[in-house]
C-alpha positions as CSV (number, residue, x, y, z in Angstrom):
1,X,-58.1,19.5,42.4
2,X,-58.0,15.7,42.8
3,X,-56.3,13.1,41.3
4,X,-59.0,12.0,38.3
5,X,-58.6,15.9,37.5
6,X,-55.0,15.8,37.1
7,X,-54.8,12.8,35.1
8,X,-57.7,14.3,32.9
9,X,-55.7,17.4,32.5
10,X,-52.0,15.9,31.3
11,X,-51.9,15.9,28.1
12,X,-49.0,14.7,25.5
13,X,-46.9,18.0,25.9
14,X,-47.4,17.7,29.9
15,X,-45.8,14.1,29.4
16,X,-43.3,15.5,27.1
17,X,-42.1,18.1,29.9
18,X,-42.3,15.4,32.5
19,X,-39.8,13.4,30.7
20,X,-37.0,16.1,30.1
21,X,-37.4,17.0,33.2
22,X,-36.5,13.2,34.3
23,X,-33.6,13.1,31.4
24,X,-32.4,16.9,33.1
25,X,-33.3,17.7,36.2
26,X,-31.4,20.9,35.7
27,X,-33.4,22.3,32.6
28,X,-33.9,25.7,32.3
29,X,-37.2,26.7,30.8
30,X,-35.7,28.3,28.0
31,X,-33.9,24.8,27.1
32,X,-37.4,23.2,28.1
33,X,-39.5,24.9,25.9
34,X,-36.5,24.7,22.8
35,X,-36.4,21.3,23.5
36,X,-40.1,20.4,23.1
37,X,-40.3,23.5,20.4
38,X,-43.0,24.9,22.4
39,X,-43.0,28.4,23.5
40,X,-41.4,29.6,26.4
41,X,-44.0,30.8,28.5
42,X,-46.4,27.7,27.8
43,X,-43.8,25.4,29.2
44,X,-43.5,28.0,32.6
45,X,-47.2,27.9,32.7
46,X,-47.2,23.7,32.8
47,X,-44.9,23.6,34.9
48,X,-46.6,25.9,37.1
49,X,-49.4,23.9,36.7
50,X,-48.2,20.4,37.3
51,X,-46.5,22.0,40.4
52,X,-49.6,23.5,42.0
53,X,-51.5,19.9,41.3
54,X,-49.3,18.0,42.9
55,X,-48.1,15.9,40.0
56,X,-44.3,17.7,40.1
57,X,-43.4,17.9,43.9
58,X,-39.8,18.5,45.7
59,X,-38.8,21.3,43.3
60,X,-40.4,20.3,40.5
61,X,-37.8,17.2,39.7
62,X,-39.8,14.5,41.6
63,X,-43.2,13.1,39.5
64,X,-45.7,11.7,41.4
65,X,-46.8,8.9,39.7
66,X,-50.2,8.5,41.0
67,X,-51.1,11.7,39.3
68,X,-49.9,10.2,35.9
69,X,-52.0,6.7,36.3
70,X,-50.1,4.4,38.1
71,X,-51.8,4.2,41.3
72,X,-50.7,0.6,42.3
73,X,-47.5,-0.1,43.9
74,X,-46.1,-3.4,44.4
75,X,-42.7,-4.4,45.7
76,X,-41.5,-8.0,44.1
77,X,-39.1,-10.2,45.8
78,X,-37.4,-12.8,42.9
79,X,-35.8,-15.7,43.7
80,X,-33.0,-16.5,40.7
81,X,-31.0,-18.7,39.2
82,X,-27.6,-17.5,40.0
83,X,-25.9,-18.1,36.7
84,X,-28.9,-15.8,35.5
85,X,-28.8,-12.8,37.8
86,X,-27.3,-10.6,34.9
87,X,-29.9,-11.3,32.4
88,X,-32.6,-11.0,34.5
89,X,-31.1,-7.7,35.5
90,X,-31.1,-6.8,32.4
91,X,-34.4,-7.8,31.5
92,X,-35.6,-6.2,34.5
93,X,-34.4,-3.2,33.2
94,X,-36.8,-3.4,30.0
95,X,-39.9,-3.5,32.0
96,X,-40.8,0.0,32.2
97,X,-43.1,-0.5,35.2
98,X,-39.9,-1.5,37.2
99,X,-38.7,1.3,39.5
100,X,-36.3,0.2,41.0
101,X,-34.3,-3.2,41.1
102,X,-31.6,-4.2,44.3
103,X,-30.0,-7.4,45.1
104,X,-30.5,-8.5,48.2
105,X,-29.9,-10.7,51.1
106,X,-32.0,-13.2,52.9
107,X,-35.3,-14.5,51.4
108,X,-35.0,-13.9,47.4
109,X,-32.0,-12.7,45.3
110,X,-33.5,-9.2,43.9
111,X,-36.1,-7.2,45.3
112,X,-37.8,-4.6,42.7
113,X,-40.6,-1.8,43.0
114,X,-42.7,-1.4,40.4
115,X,-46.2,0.5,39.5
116,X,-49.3,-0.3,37.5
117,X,-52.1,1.2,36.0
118,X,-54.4,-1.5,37.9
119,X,-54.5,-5.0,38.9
120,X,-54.6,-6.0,35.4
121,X,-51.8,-4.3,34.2
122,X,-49.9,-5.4,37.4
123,X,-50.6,-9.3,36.6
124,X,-49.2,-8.7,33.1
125,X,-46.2,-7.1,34.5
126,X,-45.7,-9.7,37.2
127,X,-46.4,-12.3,34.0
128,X,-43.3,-10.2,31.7
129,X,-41.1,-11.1,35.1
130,X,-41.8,-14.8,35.5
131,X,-41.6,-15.8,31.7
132,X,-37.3,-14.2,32.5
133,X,-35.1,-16.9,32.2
134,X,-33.8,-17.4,35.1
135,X,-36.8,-15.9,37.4
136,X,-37.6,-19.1,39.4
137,X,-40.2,-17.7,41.9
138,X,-41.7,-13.9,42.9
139,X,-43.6,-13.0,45.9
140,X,-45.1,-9.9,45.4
141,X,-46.5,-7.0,47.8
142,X,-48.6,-4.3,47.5
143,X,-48.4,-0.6,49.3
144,X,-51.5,0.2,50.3
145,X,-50.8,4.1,51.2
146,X,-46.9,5.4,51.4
147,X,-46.7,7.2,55.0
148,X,-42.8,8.1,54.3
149,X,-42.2,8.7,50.7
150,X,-38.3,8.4,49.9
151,X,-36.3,11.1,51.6
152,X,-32.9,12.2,52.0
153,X,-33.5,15.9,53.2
154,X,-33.0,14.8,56.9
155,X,-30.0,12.4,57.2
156,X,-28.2,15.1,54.7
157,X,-29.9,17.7,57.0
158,X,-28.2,15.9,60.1
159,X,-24.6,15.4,58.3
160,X,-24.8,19.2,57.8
161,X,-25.2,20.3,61.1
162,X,-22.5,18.2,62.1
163,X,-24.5,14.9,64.2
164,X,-23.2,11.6,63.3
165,X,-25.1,9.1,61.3
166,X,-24.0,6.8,64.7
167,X,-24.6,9.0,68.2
168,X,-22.0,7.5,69.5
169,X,-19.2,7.7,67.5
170,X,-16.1,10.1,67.4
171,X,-16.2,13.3,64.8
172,X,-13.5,12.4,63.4
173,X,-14.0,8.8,62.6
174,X,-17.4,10.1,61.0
175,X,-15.7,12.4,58.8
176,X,-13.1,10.7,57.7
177,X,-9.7,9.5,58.4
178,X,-8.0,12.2,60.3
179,X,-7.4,10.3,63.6
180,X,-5.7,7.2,61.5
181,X,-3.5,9.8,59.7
182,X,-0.8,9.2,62.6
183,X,-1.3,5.8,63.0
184,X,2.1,4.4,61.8
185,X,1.0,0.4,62.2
């Protein structure tokens, strides 16, 4: 199946299960399918479905949402007025295209990701984050293909087996405190 079939195939329920499973990660089906009043085994089988197309990966909590429509990805460094960071935060924050939003250092004050239907629908977003008072410049990017898609699996996976997230540091600073537990100043 490729991805103009699986946009063809969601549907408004499919979009409907995709967003309780954002609100809940932790549904059961049987809360699923009482929460959309749908029957139990229809929600299993869209699940399933959206699962084997690729459109739910990583257990079925993680959407991918080039399946969905928004195939362009752009990461937009903002340059604010300091007085304004809040607001534009907060403005930010009503832009449903924005991912994600971090302040940084360096070049820019904020650094967001955000995704678009197309190039036109990207322009209008980047337009909603210019007219933000406060937003005095962006400079924006665009992924061409993702080669690492966020991850934590193997930094927890190392912590678990016991490496440091620095080779060359002590155990037990890595864990903790325990070696400072004696120190009396």
């Amino acid at each position: 199946m490729n991805r103009s079939d699986d946009l063809n195939n969601v549907d408004p329920t499919d979009l409907k299960i995709l967003l309780e499973l954002i609100r809940d990660p932790r549904i059961q089906i049987g809360e699923l399918s009482d929460a959309l009043g749908i029957a139990r085994n229809t929600a299993q089988t869209r699940v399933r479905r959206m699962l084997r197309s690729g459109i739910l990966h990583d257990g079925g909590r993680e959407i991918d949402l080039e399946a969905v429509g928004y195939d362009v990805v752009a990461f937009v460094t903002i340059e604010v007025s300091h007085r304004e960071l809040d607001g534009v935060v907060g403005a930010l924050r009503l832009i449903a295209q924005v991912l994600e939003v971090h302040e940084i250092s360096g070049r820019g004050d904020v650094w967001c990701r955000l995704v678009a239907t197309d190039t036109h629908n990207l322009q209008a977003a980047l337009r909603s984050i210019l007219r933000i008072k406060g937003v005095i410049r962006t400079e924006t990017v665009l992924a061409l293909h993702t080669h690492i898609p966020y991850r934590a699996e193997p930094l927890i996976s190392r912590l678990a087996q016991g490496s440091a997230l620095s080779p060359g540091r002590p155990a037990s600073r890595r864990a903790g405190s325990a070696d400072r537990q004696g120190d009396t100043g």
